[in-house]
N, C-alpha and C positions, 0 to 999 in steps of 0.2 A: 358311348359312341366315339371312335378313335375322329380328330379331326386329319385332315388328309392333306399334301399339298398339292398342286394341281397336278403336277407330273405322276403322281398316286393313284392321282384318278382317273390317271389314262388307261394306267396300267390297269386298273379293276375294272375300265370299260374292255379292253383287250379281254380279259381273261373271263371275261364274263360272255363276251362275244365266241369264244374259243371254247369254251367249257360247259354250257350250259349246252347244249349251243343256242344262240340267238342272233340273227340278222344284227347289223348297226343298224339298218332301217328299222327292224322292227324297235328294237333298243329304242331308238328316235320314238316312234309313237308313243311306247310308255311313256315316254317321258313328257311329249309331249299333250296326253291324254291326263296324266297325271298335275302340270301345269295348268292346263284348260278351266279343268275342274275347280283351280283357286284363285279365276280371275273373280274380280269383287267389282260382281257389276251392281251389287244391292249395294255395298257398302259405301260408293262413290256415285250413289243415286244415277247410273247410267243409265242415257236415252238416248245419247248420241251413238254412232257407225265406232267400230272397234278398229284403230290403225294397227299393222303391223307392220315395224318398222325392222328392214330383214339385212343381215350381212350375208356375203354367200361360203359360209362355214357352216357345220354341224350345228352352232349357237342360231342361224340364220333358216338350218333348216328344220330347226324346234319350231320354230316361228310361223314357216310356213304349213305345216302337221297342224297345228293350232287351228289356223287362220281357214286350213281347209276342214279341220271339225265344228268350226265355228257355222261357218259357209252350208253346211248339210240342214241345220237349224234357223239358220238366221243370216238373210242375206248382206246383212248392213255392215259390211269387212273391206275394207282396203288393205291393200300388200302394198308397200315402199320397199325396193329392191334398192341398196344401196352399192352400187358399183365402184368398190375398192378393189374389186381383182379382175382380172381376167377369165377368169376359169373358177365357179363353185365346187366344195366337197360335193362328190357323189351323191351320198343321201340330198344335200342340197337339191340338186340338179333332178333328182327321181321325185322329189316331192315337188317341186318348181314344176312341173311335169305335169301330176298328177292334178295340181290344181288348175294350169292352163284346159288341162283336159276337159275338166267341169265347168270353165266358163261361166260362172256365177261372181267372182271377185275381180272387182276394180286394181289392177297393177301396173304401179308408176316404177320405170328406171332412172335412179338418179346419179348422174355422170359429174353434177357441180350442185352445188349448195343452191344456186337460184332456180335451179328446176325442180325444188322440193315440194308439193304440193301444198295448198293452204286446205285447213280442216278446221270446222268448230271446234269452240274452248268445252263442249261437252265429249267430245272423243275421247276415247279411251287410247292411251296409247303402249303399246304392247315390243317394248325394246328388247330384241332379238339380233341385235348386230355382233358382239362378240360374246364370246363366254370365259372359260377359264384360262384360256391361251396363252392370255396377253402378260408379254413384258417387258414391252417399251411402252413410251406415251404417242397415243394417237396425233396424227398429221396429217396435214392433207384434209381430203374431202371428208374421212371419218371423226377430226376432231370437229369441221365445220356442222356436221350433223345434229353433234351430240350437243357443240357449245348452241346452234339452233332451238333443239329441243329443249335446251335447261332455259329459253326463254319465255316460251308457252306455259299455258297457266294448264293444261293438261293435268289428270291424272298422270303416271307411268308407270307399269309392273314392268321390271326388269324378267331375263327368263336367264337362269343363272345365277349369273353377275351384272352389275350394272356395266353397260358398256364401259368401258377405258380404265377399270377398277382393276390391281393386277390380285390375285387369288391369295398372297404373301406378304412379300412386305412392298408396301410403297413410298419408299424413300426418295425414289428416285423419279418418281412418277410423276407428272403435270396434273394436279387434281381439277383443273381450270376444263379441263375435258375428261371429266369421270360424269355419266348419266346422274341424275339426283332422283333417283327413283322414289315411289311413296311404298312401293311395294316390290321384293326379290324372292321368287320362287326358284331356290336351291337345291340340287342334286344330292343325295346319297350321303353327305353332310355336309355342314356348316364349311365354308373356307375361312382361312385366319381374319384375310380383311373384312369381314361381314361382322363380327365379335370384337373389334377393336372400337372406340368411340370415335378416334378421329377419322376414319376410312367405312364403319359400318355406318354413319351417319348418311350415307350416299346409298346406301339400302333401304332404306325406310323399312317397313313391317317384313322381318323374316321368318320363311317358313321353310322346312325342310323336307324335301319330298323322296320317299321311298319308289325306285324303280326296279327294283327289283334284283341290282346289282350283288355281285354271288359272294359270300360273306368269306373272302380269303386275308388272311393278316394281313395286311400291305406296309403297319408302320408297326414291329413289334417294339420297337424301344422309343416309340414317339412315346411325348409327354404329357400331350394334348387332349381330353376330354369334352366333349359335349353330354350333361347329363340329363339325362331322360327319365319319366317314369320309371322304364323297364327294368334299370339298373338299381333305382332304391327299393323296388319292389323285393328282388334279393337280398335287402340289408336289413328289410323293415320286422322289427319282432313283434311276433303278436302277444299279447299282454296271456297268460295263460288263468285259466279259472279262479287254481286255489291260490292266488296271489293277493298281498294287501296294501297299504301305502307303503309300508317298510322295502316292498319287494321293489319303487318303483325312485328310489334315493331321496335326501335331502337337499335342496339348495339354499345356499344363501347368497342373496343378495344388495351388495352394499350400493347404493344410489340415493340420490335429490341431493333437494339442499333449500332454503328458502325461494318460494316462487317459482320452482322446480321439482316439484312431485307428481307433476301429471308423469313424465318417464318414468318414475317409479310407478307409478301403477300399470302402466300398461306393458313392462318389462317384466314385473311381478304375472299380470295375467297369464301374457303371454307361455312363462313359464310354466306355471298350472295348467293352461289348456294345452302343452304340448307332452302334458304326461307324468308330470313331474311326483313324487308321491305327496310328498311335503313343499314347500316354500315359508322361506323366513327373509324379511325383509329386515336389512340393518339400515336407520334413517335418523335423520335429526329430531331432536324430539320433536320441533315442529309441523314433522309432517306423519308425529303417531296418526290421531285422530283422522285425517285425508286420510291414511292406507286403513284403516280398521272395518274406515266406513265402507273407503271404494273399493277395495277389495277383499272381501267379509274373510273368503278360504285361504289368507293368506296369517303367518305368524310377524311378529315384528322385534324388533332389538331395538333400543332404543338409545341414540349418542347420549354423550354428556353436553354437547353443547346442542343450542337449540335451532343457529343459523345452518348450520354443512358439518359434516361427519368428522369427527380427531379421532376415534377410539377402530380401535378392532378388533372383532368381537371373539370369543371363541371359537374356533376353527374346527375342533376336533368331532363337530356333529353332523358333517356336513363333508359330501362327496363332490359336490361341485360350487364351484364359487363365481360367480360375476360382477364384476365394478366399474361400475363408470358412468351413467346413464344421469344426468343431472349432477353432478357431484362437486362440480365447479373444482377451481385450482389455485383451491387459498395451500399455503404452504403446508399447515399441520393437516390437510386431506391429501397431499402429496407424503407426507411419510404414511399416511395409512396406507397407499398403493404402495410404499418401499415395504413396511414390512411385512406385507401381504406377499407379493412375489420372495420374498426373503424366508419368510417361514410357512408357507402354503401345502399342505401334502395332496389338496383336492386339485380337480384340473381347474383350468380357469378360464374365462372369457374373461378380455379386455375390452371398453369399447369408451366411445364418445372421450369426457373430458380424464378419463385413464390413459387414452392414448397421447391428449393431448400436454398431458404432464410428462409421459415419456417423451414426447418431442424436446419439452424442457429440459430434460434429464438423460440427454441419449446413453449415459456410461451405466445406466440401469438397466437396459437391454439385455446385458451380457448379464444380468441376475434372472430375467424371467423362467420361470422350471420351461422343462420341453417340454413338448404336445400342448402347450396354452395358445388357445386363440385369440386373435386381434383380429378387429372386425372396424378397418377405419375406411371414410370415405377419401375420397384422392387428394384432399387437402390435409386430411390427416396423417394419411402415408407420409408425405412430402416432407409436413415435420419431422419423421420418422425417419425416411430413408434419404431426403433430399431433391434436387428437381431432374428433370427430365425433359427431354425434348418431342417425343414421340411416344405414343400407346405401347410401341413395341418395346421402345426401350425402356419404360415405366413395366410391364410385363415382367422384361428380364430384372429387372432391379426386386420385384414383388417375389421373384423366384429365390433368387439369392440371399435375403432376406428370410426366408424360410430357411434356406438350406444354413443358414449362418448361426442362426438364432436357435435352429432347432425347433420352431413355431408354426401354426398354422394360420395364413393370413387370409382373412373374407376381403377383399378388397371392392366396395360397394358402388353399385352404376348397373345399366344396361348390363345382362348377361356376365354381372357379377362374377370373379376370378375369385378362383379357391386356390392355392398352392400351400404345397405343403415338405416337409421336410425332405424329403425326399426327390424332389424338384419335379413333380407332376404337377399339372394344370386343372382344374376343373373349372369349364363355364354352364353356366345356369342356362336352362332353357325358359325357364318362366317368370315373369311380372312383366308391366307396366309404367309407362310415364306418370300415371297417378299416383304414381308409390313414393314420386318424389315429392312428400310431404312431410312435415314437423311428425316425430314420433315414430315413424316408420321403421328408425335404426332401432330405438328402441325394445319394439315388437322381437324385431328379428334378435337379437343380443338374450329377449327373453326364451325366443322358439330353441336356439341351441343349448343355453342354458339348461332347459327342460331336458334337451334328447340327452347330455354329459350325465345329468344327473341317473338315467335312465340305465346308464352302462356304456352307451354308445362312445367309442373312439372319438377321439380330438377331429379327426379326417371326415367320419362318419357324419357326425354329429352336425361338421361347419357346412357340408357339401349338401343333406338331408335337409336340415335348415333352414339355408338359402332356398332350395326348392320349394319345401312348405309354404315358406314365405312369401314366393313369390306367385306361387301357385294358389294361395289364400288372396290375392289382390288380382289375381286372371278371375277367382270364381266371382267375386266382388262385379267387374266392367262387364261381364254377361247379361247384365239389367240395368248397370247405371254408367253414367259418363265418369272418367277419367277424372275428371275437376272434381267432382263430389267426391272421389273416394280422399277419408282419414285415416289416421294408424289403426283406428278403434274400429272401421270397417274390417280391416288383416283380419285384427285378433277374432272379429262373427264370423270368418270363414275358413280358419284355422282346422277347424274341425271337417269340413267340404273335403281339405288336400288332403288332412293325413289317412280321408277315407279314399283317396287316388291311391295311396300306398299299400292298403291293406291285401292279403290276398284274395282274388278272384275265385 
């Protein structure tokens, strides 16, 4: 799914208005039929009256579509009219209309910040005052609203965007009046700031909602991806009958080091349950015995030394390679990563303390072969590529970096960035805050591992992967809390995601 910017998304409301044809009113109710449906009133134990708190724009008259489907059901709806303008959009005003009509909702105007009504701390509150519009910072009565709101202990579901949040970039923005939503129900896709860490964090839980918007190119040379099931579902191969391990690659993987083999094993699993035909683990001798036992279906190589890895092992048996996952960064485990990138024909994942000897080593960059992935977290990068002041400009740097190197960079967090040579973007639509746990990198460093060794593309491989991966830690919190999930939870539902991929 193409990411869009907001003036994109006017235009595919136009032509979707134009072409189908359909009302903006009606437009409006999808949409606002389709937000309804994902207020979380189970999730945030609601008992209390549902606020809507309304601008009078198109964003404003989502709110009030809502507030009157709400109102058919369930009388317990206040409408907060926030009067910043003079004069509503249209649909605003027909729907402002419709619900005066039915006489069932309490509706307050509010002219100045002290005439804002007082409501229980179990209210729901349902922030509908701007949408993607915005690209100044808010002033006036509508920053006093918002900074009001961000002081209640309320819930918030944004509908959009969080009010004063701009769609792009906010550079320039007062964040001190952006809504702090716990939850943003988004149109037709993702906007840049909702995927950024320093700007999506005022989103809280995001969901994307399909209304129905008419499927015409609007960015063909955008570079920006949100990936979806639907799109690895076309990449994903299905293993065919008369096939054998031979049919399915070898990996090896070089990782641990003393007090450092739990990563190898669950890097090693990881690899095997994600398809791999074979797996060979290159490790200290101290940690033969841990891999033989903990991971029965795996093969092993064994160093010469017995604390961290010096040697490197044969290469010629083996279609995909991965290093880095416990490996520490004693000097003679740093020439095995030089001569590994130096004489390597297989692709490669980098990860963990691989990357972090490149950081030591920046003039070794320009040896990594192309299509090799690097799978570092933003402290990792940072050694790599240096600091940054803003998610956007850390983005562009992540780009560049690819395009430079010739490499494909997993860059690890929330909605996880893929970029790759060619300087397109992919963000992840799946995992979890639970996922930020010890071992977690690991898993994932093992899950692409498996797909390289498979056949799959460097691009393929890093983008499918992340998904998997994170898609393995969504089926995990369907039963348990977020704090319970481990890396060794991923790797038991490994299997759950890649049956989301297979075909239907």
């Amino acid at each position: 799914m193409k990411i869009l910017t907001a003036e994109q998304i006017r235009e595919l409301d136009k032509f979707t208005i134009e072409n189908e044809p359909v009302s903006s009113f009606e437009l409006m109710e999808r949409a606002a039929e389709a937000c309804y449906d994902l207020l979380p009133f189970e999730e945030f134990f609601w008992f209390g009256p549902t606020v809507y708190v309304c601008g009078k724009g198109n964003n404003g008259g989502d709110g009030l579509a809502m507030a009157r489907l709400q109102s058919e059901e369930d009388p317990n709806v206040i409408v907060v009219i926030i009067e910043h303008a003079k004069e509503g959009s249209p649909d605003f005003a027909h729907n402002l209309y419709l619900l005066e009509e039915e006489e069932k909702v309490a509706i307050f105007r509010i002219k100045k910040i002290a005439d804002f009504p007082k409501f229980e701390s179990k209210a729901l509150i349902v922030d509908a005052i701007l949408g993607t519009g915005l690209s100044r910072p808010l002033e006036g009565l509508l920053a006093d609203v918002v900074m009001h709101l961000n002081t209640l202990e309320n819930q918030i579901v944004s509908v959009d965007m969080p009010t004063g949040l701009f769609a792009d970039d906010n550079s320039g923005n007062n964040m001190e009046t952006v809504i702090r939503a716990r939850q943003t129900n988004t149109f037709h896709c993702p906007k840049m700031s909702l995927l950024m860490p320093d700007t999506g964090v005022y989103a809280g839980n995001l969901n994307v909602l399909d209304i129905g918007l008419m499927d015409k190119e609007m960015n063909p040379s955008g570079i920006y991806e949100y990936v979806q099931v639907e799109e690895l579902r076309k990449l994903y191969r299905n293993r065919p009958k008369f096939s054998h391990k031979g049919t399915y690659g070898h990996a090896l993987l070089i990782a641990g080091s003393k007090g450092k083999m739990g990563s190898t094993q669950l890097a090693a699993l990881a690899c095997l349950k994600s398809g791999a035909g074979l797996v060979t683990a290159h490790v200290p001798s101290c940690g033969l015995d841990i891999m033989q036992i903990g991971v029965k279906e795996a093969m092993c190589s064994v160093d010469s030394n017995s604390d961290f890895v010096i040697d490197l092992p044969n290469l010629k048996p083996f279609n995909a390679i991965g290093i880095g996952p416990g490996i520490g960064v004693e000097k003679d485990t740093a020439n095995v990563l030089k001569r590994l990138i130096q004489d390597a024909d297989a692709r490669l994942v980098l990860d963990a303390d691989a990357l972090n000897i490149l950081g030591e080593n920046k003039t070794w960059l320009s040896f990594i072969p192309k299509g090799t992935i690097l799978t570092p977290h933003p402290k990792e990068f940072e050694r790599m590529a240096g600091k940054w002041e803003t998610s956007l400009e850390r983005l562009q740097m992540q780009i560049d970096f690819s395009k430079k190197y010739g490499v494909v960079v997993v860059l690890k967090g929330a909605h996880t960035s893929t970029t790759i040579p060619s300087g397109q973007v992919f963000f992840n639509s799946t995992g979890n805050a639970g996922m930020a746990t010890a071992g977690s990198g690991d898993v994932l460093t093992g899950i692409i591992l498996g797909l390289l060794a498979q056949g799959y593309s460097p691009e393929v491989a890093a983008v499918m992967g992340v998904f998997i991966h994170g898609e393995a830690g969504d089926y995990y919190i369907l039963e348990n809390a977020k704090e319970s999930l481990i890396a060794s939870d991923i790797l038991e539902n490994i299997g759950r995601a890649f049956a989301e991929l297979a075909p239907i």
